[in-house]
C-alpha positions as CSV (number, residue, x, y, z in Angstrom):
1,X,25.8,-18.5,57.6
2,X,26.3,-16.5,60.8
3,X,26.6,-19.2,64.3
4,X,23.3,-17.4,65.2
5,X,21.7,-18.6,62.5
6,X,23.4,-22.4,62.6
7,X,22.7,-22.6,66.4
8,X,18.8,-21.4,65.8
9,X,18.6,-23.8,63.0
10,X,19.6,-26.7,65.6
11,X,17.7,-25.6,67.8
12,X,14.3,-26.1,65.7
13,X,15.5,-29.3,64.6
14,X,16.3,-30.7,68.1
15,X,12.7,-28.8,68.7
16,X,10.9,-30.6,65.7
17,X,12.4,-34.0,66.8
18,X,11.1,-33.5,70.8
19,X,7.7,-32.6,69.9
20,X,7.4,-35.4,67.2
21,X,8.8,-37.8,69.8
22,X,5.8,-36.4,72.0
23,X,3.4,-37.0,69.9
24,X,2.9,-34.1,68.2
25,X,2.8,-34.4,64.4
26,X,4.8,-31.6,62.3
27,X,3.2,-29.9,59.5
28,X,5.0,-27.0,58.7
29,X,8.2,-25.0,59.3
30,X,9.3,-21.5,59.2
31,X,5.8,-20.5,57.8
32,X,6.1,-16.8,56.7
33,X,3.7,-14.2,55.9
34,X,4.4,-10.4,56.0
35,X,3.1,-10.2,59.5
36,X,6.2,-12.7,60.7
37,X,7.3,-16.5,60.7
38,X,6.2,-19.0,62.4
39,X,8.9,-21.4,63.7
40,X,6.8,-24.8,63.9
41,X,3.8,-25.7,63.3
42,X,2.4,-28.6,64.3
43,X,-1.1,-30.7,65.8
44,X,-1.7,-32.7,68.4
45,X,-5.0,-34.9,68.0
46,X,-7.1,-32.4,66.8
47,X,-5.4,-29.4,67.9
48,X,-3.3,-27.1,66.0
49,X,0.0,-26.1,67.6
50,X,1.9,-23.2,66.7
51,X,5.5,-23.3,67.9
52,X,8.1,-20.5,68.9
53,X,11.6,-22.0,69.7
54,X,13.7,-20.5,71.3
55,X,17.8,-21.7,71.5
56,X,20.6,-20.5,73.5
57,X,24.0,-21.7,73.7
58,X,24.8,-20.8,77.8
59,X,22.5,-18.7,80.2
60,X,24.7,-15.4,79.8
61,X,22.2,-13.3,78.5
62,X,18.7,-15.4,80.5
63,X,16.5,-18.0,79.8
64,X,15.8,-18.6,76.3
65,X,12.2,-18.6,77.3
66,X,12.7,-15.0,78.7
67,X,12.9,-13.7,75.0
68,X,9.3,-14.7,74.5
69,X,8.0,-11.0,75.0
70,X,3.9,-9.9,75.5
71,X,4.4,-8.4,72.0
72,X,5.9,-11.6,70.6
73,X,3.1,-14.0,71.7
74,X,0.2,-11.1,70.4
75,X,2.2,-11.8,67.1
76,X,2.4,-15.2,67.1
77,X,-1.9,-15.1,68.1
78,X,-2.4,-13.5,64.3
79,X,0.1,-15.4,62.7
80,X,-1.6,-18.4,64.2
81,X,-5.1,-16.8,62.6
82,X,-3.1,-16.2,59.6
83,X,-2.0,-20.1,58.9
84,X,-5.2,-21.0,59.7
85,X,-6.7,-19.5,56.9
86,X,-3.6,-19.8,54.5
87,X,-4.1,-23.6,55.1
88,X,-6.5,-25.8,53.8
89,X,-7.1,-27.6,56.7
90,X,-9.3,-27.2,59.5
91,X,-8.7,-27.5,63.1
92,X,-11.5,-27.0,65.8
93,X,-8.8,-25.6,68.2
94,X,-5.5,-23.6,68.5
95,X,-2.4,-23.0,71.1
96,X,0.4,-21.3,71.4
97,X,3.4,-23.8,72.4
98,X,7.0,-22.6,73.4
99,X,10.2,-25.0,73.6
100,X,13.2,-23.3,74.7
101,X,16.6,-25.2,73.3
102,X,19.8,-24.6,75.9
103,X,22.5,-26.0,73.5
104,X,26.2,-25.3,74.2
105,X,27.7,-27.9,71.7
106,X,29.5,-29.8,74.2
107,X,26.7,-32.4,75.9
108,X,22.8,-33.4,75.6
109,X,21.0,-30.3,74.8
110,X,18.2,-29.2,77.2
111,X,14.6,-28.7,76.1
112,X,11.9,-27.5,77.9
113,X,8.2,-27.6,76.4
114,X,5.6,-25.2,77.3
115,X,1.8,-26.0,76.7
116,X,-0.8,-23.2,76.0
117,X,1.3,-19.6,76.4
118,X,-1.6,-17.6,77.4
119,X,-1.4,-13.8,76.3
């Protein structure tokens, strides 16, 4: 497995463990369909929450939150319609949630949660 891989493997774990530590109960991980993946999915209360992590090692190339383009979030707005119906559950409302991961190996990793991504 390629570090790329390992480190945004972490990072979706460290990601998972935050948000459940939050409150936010996990249902569902690297949800695929052939319109894309959906890191985490997740619901708080009565809301469905659909997750993009994103997980850097160092700030070299931005903020890992930077790499959430207007293209990716439009993508993750129909994957989130696409769960939806996938799932056999019902939800009366959705967001779009990001968590960026800074991670360099060496000392507490740094997570930063954002609520409701608007497009």
């Amino acid at each position: 497995m390629r570090a790329k891989d390992t480190l945004g493997q972490r990072g979706e774990e460290l990601a998972a463990i935050f948000l459940t530590a939050g409150g936010i109960e996990i249902v569902d991980r690297n949800w695929r369909c052939p319109d894309g993946e959906i890191d985490l999915v997740g619901v708080d209360g009565e809301t469905l929450v659909i997750v993009e992590v994103k997980t850097r090692s160092s700030l070299d190339y931005g903020d890992p939150l930077e790499a959430i383009t207007p293209a990716k979030l439009a993508r993750l707005y129909l994957l989130a319609s696409r769960w939806r119906r996938a799932s056999a559950r019902h939800y009366p409302a959705f967001r779009v949630d990001a968590v960026s991961v800074l991670d360099n190996g060496s000392g507490a990793p740094v997570i930063e949660h954002l609520k409701e991504v608007a497009l």
